[in-house]
N, C-alpha and C positions, 0 to 999 in steps of 0.2 A: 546883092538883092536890093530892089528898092525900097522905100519906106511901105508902098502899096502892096506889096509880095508882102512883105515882114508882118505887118499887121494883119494880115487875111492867113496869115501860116500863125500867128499865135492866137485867134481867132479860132481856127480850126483846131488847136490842140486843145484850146479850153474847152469847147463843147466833147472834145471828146474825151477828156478825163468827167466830165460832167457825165457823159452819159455811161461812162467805166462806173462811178459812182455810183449813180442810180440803179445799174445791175447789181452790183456787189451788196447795196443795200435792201435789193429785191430778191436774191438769190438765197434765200432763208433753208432752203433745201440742204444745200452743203452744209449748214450748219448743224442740223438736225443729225445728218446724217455721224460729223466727227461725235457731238455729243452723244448720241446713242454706241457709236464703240468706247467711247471712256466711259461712259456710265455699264454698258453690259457687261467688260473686264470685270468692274467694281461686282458686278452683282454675281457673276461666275465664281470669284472669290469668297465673294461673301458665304456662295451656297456652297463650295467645295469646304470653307472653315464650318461648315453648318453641319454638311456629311464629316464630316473626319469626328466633330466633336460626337454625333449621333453613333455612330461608328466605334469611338472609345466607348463609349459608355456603357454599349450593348455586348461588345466583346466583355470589357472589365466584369460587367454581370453576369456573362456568360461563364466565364473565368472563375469567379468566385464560386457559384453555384458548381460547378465540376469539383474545386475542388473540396469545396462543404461536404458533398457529396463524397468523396476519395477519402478525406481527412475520418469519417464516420466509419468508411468500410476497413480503411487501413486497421482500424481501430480495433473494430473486430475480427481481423482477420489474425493479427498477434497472435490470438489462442493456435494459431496452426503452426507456430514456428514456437511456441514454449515460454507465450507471454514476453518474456524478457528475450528476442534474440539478439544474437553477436555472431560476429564472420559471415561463413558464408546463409546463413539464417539471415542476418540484418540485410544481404546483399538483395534476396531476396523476398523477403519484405517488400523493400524499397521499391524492386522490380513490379511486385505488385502495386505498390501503393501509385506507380505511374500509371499502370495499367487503368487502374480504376478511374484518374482521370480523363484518361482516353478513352477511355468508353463512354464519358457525358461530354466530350469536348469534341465537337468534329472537326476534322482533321484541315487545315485551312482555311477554317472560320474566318470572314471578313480580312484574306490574307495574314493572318497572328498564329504566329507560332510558338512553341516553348523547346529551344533546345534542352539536352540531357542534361547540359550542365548547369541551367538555369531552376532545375528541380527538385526539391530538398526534403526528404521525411525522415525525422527523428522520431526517437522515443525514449522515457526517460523516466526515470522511478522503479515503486516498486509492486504488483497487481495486488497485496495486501493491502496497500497504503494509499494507492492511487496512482496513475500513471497519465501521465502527458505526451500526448501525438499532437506534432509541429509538422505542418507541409506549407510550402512555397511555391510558388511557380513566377515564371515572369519569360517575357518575349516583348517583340518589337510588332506596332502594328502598321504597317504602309499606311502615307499621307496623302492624300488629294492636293491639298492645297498647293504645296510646293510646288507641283507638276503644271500647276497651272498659273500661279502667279510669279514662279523663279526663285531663286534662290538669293536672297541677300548676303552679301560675306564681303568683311576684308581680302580674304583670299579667294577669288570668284572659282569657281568648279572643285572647289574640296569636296562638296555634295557631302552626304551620309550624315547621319545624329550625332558624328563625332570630333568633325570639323570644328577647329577652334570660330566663333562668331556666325559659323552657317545656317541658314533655318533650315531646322533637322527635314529629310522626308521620310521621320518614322516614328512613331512615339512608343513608348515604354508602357507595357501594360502588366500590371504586379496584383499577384493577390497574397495572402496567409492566412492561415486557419490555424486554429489549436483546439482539442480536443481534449478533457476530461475522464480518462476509464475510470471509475472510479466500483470498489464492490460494494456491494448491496450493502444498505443501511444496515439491517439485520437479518442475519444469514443464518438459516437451520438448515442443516443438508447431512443427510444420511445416508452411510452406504451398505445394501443389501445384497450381499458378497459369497456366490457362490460357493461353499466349500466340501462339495462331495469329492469321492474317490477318485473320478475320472480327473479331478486337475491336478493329480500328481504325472499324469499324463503329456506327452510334449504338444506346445500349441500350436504345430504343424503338421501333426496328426503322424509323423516321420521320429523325426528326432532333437535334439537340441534342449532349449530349457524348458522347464515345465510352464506347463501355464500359471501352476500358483506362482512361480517365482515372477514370472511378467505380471499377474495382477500385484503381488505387492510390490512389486518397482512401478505401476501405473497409482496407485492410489496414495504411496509414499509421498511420491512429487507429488499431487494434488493435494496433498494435506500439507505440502512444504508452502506451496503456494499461497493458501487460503490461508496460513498458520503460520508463518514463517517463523523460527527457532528468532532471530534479530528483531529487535526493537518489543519485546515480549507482546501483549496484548492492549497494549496503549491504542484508545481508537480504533480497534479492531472489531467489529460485530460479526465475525462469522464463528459458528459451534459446527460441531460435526461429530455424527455419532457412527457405530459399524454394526450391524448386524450379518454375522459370521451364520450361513444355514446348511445344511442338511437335509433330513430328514426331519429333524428337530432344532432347537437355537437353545443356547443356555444364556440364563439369565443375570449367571451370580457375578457379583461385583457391584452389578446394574441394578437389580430391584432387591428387596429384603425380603427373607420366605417369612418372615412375623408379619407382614402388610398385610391389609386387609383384602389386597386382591387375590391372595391365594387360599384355597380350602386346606383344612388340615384332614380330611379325609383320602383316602387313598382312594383312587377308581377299583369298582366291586370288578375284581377278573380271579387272580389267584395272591394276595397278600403274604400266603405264606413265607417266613426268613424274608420279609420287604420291610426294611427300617425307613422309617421319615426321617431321620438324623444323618442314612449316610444318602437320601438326595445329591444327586450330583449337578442341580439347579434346569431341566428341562423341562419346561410344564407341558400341559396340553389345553387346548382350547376349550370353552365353558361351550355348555351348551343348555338350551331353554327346553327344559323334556330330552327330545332325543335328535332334535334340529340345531345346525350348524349356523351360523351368520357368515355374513362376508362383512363383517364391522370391524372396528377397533375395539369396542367393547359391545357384551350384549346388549340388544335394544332394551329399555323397559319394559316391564310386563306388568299391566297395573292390576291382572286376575292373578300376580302372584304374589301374596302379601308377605312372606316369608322374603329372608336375603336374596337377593338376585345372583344367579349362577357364576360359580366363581370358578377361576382356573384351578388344577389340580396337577398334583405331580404326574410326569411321565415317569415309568417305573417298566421293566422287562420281567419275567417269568416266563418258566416252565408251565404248561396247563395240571390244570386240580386234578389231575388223575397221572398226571405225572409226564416226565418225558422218557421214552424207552431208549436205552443207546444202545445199537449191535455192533460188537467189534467185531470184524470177518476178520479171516486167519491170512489174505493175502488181500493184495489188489484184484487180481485177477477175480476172485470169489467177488470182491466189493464190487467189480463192474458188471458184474452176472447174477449178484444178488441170489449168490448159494452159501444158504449158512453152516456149509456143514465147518462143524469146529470151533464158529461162531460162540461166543461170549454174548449174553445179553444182562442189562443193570437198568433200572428206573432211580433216575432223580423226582424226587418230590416238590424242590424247591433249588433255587440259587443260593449259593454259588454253585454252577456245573463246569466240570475242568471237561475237553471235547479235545479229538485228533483234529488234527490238521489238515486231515485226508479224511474229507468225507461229504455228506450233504444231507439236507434235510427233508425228510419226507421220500426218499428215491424211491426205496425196496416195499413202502406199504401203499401206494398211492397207484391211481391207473396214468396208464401211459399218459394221458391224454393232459394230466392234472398233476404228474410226477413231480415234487419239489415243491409245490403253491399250498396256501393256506399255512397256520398255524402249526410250528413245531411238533408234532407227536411223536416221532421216531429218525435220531440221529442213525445215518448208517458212518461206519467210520473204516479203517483201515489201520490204523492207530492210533493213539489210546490217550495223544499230551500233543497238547502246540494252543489251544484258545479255552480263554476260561467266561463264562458266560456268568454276569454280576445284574443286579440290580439296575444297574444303570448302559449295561449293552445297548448300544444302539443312539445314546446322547453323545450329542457332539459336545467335543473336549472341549472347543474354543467357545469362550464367553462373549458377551455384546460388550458394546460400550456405550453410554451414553453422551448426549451431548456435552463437548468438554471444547477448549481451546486451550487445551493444553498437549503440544505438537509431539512430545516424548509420548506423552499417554497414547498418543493414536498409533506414532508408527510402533511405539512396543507392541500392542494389541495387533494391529496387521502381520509382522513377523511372526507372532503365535499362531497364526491362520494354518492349519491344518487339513490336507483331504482325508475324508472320511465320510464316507454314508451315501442314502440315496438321496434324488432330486424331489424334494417336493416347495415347489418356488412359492405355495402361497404361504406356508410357513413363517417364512423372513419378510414378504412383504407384509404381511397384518405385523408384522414388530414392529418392523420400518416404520410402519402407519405412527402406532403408539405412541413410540418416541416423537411424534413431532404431533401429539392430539393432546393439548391440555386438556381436554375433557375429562379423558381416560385417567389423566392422573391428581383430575379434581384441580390443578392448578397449585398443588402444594410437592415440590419437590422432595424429598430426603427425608418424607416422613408418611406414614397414614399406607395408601398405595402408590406412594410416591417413589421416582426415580433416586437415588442415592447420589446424590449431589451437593454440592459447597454452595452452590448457585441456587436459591431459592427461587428464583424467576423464570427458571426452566420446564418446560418447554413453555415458550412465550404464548402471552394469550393471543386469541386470533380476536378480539373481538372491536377491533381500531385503535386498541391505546397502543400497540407499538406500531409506529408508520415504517412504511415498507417492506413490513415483514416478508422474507419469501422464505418459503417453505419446499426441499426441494429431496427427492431419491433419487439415486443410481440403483437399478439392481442388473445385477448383471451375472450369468450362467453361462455353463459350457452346451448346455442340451438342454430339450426340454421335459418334463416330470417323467423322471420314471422311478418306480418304485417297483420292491421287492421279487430281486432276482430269481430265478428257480433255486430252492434248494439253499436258500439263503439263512440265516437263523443269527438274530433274529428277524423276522419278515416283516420288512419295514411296512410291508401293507397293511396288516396290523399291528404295529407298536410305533406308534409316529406322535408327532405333536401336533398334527390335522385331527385325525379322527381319533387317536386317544391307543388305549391300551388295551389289546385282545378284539378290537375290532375293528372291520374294515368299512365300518355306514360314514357314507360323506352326505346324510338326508341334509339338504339342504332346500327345503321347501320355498326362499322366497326367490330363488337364483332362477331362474328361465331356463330353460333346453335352447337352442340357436334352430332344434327343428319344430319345437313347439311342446308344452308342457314346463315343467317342474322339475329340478333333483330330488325329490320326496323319497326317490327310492334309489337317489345316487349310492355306488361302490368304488371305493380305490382302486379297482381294478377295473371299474366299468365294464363287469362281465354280463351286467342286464342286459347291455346294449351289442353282445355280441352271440349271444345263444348259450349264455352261460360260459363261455369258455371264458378262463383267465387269463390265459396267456396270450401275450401281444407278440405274434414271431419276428414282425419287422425289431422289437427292443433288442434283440442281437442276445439277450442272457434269459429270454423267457421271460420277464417282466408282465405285468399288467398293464393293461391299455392306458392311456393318458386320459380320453377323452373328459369323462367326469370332472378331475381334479384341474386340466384345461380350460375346462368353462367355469369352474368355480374362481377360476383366479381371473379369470374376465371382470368377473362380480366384483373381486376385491377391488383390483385396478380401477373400474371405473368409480369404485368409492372412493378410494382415493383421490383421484382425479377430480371427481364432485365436491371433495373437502375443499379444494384451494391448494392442492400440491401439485407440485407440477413431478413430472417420472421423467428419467431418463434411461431407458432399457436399451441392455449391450446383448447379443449373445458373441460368445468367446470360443474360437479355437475351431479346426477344422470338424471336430465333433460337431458342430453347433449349423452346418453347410444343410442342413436340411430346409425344405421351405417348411414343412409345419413348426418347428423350432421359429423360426425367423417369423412365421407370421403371428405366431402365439405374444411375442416379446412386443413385437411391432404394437400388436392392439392394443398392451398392456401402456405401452408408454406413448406420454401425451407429443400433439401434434409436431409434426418433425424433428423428435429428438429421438429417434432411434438410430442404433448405428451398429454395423456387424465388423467385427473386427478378427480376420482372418489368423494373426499372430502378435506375437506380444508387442515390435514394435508399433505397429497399430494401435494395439490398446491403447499404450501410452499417448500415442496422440490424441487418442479419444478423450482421456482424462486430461488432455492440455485443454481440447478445446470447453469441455464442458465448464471449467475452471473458468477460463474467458467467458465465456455466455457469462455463467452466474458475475458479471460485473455490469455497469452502466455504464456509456458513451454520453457526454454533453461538450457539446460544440461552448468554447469558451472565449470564444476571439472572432 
C-alpha cells in the first residue's frame, strides 16, 4: 500500500472511532435503561423483605391472640374433665385446647401453619392452690424474598430453613402463653341439698344406684376440691356450708336454741305432752302478724315496738280433740271401710304407736277430699309398725355451717338421709342465712349467732373483704310437693314454711305471675283450683305446687338481688318434667342451670361448677 493509501485508511479509522465515540457518549438511553434494571431488583427486594417482615408480624399477632384466646378457654374448660386430668382426660383436653385455637386461627393464614407436633398444653398444680395452663404453638411462615432475590449458600440449591449457610425461604413463627386459674380470694359457698324420700330412689328412674349415693359422690369431690384434706388450710379462702332439706332443715349443731333468734314459746296448735327440751332442732319460719317474707330475716316493722318476730320451734301433734284410730278386723274391711269388728281408741296427745297398714283421713273424709287435711282419723289394719313423736315429720339430718374443715363436710354429707316431702324454699331461706351477716348480726358463736371457732363468719358484705363471692347450689329431684293423701303427718300442715297445724302461706308482698297478691296464698293452692286439694298429675294425690312455686320465685330473686350468685340442678329422671325444670331454671341466676339426668352427670356438674368458682389471668 502506498504512503497515500496508508494515511487516508488511518484517517478514515480515526474519524470513525471519533464518531463511535461521540454516539456512545450520546447514547444515554442504554444507560438508563441497565440502571433502571439494577436499581428495580434492588427495589423488588427491598419490598418483598418489606412484605415478608409486615407478614411475620401480622401472622406472630395473629398467632398470639388465638392462642391468648385458647390458653383462657382451655382454662376453663378443665372443670369438664375433673380440674386435674390425666390419660385419656389430659388427651383430651389437649384435643380441645387445639381446637380452640383453631377456631381464632384461620386455617392457612398468610401460608403458616402449626403442625400437631409443634402444639403443647399442659397443666399443673392444684385447683385449691392454683393452677397453671401452659400452651405453645409454633410453625414456619413462607418468604418472599428468597424467591425473588435467590438463595445464597456454600452449598447452592440445599433451599429450605435447614440448609447449613442458606438463606432460609421460611421463617419461624412462635408464640406462649400461661395462664393463672386461681380460686376466688374468698369463697362462701353453700349447698342446699335435696333430701326427701324420693332420692332413695334410682337416678335412672329404672335401676342401679340411688340418687342420694350419686349426690354424695358429686358433692364429696367438690368439697375435695375446694377443701382438699393436703396441705390443710394454708392460703386457702374457701368455707362451705350444707343445708340438708325436706319439708323441714334442722339446725342443731349449727345454731344454739338459747340465741336470741329463737322464741321459747311453742306455736298455739295443740301443746299437749310437747316438751321444749326434747326439740329435735326444726324451726319454723317467723312471721309479722299472720304474713310470710320471702327474706332471710323479717323485715322491720317500726309500728311494732315490742321484739320483732322470732322463729319458733317445729313441733307435730295429734289435734285438741284428739286423733280417732279404727283398727278394722281384716284388709279386706280396711279397703271397704266396713267396721264391723272394728276396734276404735282416741289419742289425746303424742307419743301415738300406728299400724303399718293404714292411712289417714280414708273412712271419714268424702271421696273427693279422702286422705287431705289434718290427721283426725287413722284407719288401720294393724295395730304396730310407726310411732308418731313430737318431732314426726323433722328431718334427721342437721346443717352445717360454714367450715373448711373437709372431714366435717364429707362426714355431714354421708349422714344425708331420704326422708320427707319437697318444700325447696325451706333450705333456700337457710342457704340465704348462712351466707347474710346481717341475719346473724356479724357475730358468730354467740347472741344469734352461727356456732363457730371462726368469729368472722359469715363475712361481711360491705367492701372490707375483697372479692368476696358469695355462691348456692341447690339442687332437687322434683319440684315442691307436699302432703301425700293419707299421709300423717301431712306435711301441708306441719312443715317449716307455714308452721304447725297450718296450711296459710299469706304472703301479701310476693306478686301472683297473673296479677294480685298471695294475701290468701295455701300450701295446697286450692284457692286457685275451685277448692280442690288435690293435684292428680302429683302421682300420690299431693297438693297443687302453684302457691309455694311463686313463693320461691320471691325468695330466689332475693337472693339473687343480695349479691349471690344460685346455681340450680334439678336431679334424676323424676325431675324430666318442664315445670320442674322451669321452676329451678328461674330460680337460678343467668346461665348456671343445669339438668343432670344421672349420677354420672351430676358429678360432672359439681366438676364444673368447682372450675367456674375459680379465676383465669393470663400471666405470660
Amino acid at each position: 500500500m502506498t504512503p497515500i493509501r496508508q494515511d487516508k485508511a488511518r484517517i478514515m479509522a480515526i474519524a470513525s472511532a471519533l464518531r463511535a465515540r461521540e454516539r456512545l457518549l450520546k447514547g444515554d438511553n442504554g444507560a438508563v435503561a441497565i440502571l433502571f434494571a439494577m436499581s428495580a431488583s434492588m427495589m423488588i427486594g427491598s419490598m418483598c423483605v418489606a412484605l415478608d417482615s409486615i407478614d411475620y408480624v401480622m401472622t406472630q399477632g395473629r398467632v398470639q391472640m388465638a392462642l391468648d384466646a385458647a390458653t383462657l378457654s382451655s382454662g376453663a374448660n378443665l372443670a369438664h374433665y375433673g380440674n386435674t386430668p390425666t390419660g385419656a382426660n389430659l388427651q383430651s383436653w389437649q384435643k380441645d385446647a387445639r381446637a380452640y385455637y383453631d377456631a381464632n386461627m384461620p386455617s392457612g393464614f398468610m401460608g403458616f401453619s402449626v403442625p400437631s407436633t409443634n402444639f403443647t398444653a399442659t397443666v399443673t398444680g392444684a385447683p385449691a392452690t392454683g393452677q397453671t395452663i401452659k400452651l405453645s404453638a409454633s410453625g414456619e411462615l413462607p418468604l418472599l424474598a428468597p424467591k425473588i432475590l435467590g438463595k445464597s449458600s456454600a452449598n447452592p440449591g440445599s433451599g429450605g430453613s435447614t440448609g447449613g449457610g442458606t438463606t432460609p425461604d421460611t421463617s419461624e413463627v412462635s408464640a406462649n402463653n400461661a395462664a393463672l386459674r386461681l380460686p376466688q380470694s374468698t369463697l362462701e359457698l353453700v349447698m342446699v341439698l335435696d333430701n326427701t324420700g324420693s332420692m332413695k330412689d334410682a337416678a335412672n328412674g329404672v335401676s342401679g344406684a340411688t340418687k342420694m349415693s350419686g349426690l354424695q359422690t358429686a358433692a364429696k369431690s367438690l368439697i375435695n376440691d375446694l377443701l382438699p384434706t393436703s396441705g390443710a388450710t394454708t392460703g386457702n379462702k374457701n368455707y362451705i356450708g350444707l343445708v340438708p332439706f325436706a319439708s323441714t332443715v334442722n339446725v342443731t349443731g349449727a345454731l344454739s336454741s338459747s340465741g336470741s333468734w329463737l322464741s321459747s314459746v311453742l306455736p298455739t296448735y295443740n301443746t299437749t305432752g310437747v316438751q321444749a327440751s326434747a326439740w329435735s332442732g326444726c324451726p319454723i319460719e317467723p312471721r309479722i302478724g299472720t304474713s310470710l317474707y320471702p327474706s332471710a330475716y323479717a323485715p322491720p316493722n317500726p309500728a311494732i315496738k315490742t321484739p320483732q318476730p322470732l322463729f319458733q320451734r317445729y313441733y307435730y301433734n295429734v289435734p285438741k280433740n284428739g286423733l280417732k284410730i279404727v283398727t278394722y278386723s281384716s284388709q279386706s274391711r280396711y279397703n271397704s271401710c266396713t267396721t264391723t269388728s272394728a276396734t276404735t281408741t282416741t289419742d289425746s296427745s303424742v307419743n301415738v304407736t300406728l299400724g303399718s297398714g293404714g292411712s289417714a283421713n280414708k273412712c271419714n273424709s268424702p271421696s273427693g277430699g279422702a286422705g287431705t287435711g289434718i290427721a283426725t282419723q287413722f284407719d288401720q289394719y294393724n295395730s304396730s309398725g310407726q310411732t308418731l313423736t313430737q318431732n314426726s315429720a323433722c328431718l334427721g339430718t342437721s346443717m352445717t355451717f360454714l367450715t373448711q374443715s373437709n372431714s366435717t363436710l364429707i362426714t355431714a354429707v354421708g349422714k344425708m338421709t331420704p326422708s320427707g316431702s319437697t318444700i325447696i324454699p325451706v333450705g333456700l331461706l337457710w342457704g340465704w342465712r348462712m351466707l347474710e351477716p346481717a341475719w346473724s348480726q356479724d357475730t358468730a358463736g354467740s347472741g344469734n349467732g352461727w356456732i363457730s371457732s371462726d368469729t368472722t363468719l359469715p363475712k361481711p358484705t360491705n367492701g372490707t373483704v375483697q372479692n368476696l363471692q358469695r355462691v348456692m347450689i341447690v339442687l332437687t329431684d322434683g319440684q315442691n310437693q307436699v302432703g301425700a293423701a293419707g299421709s300423717i303427718p301431712n306435711t301441708l300442715w306441719f312443715n317449716g314454711l307455714s308452721g304447725v297445724g297450718t296450711n296459710s302461706l299469706s304472703a301479701p308482698s310476693v306478686a301472683r305471675p297473673g296479677g294480685g297478691d298471695m294475701s290468701n296464698a295455701l300450701m295446697d293452692s286450692s284457692e286457685l283450683h275451685n277448692g280442690s286439694p288435690v293435684d292428680p298429675s302429683s302421682g300420690n294425690n299431693a297438693g297443687w305446687p302453684d302457691d309455694i312455686n311463686t313463693f320461691q320465685q320471691a325468695v330466689c330473686s332475693a337472693i339473687k338481688a343480695a349479691g349471690i350468685t344460685v346455681y340450680a340442678i334439678t336431679f334424676g329422671a323424676s325431675a324430666s318434667s318442664s315445670s320442674a325444670r322451669t321452676n329451678m331454671q328461674s330460680c337460678a341466676s343467668p346461665g348456671n342451670y343445669y339438668h343432670a339426668p344421672d349420677n354420672t352427670t351430676l358429678n360432672n356438674i359439681f366438676q364444673q361448677i368447682a372450675g367456674n368458682l375459680g379465676v383465669l389471668r393470663l400471666t405470660q
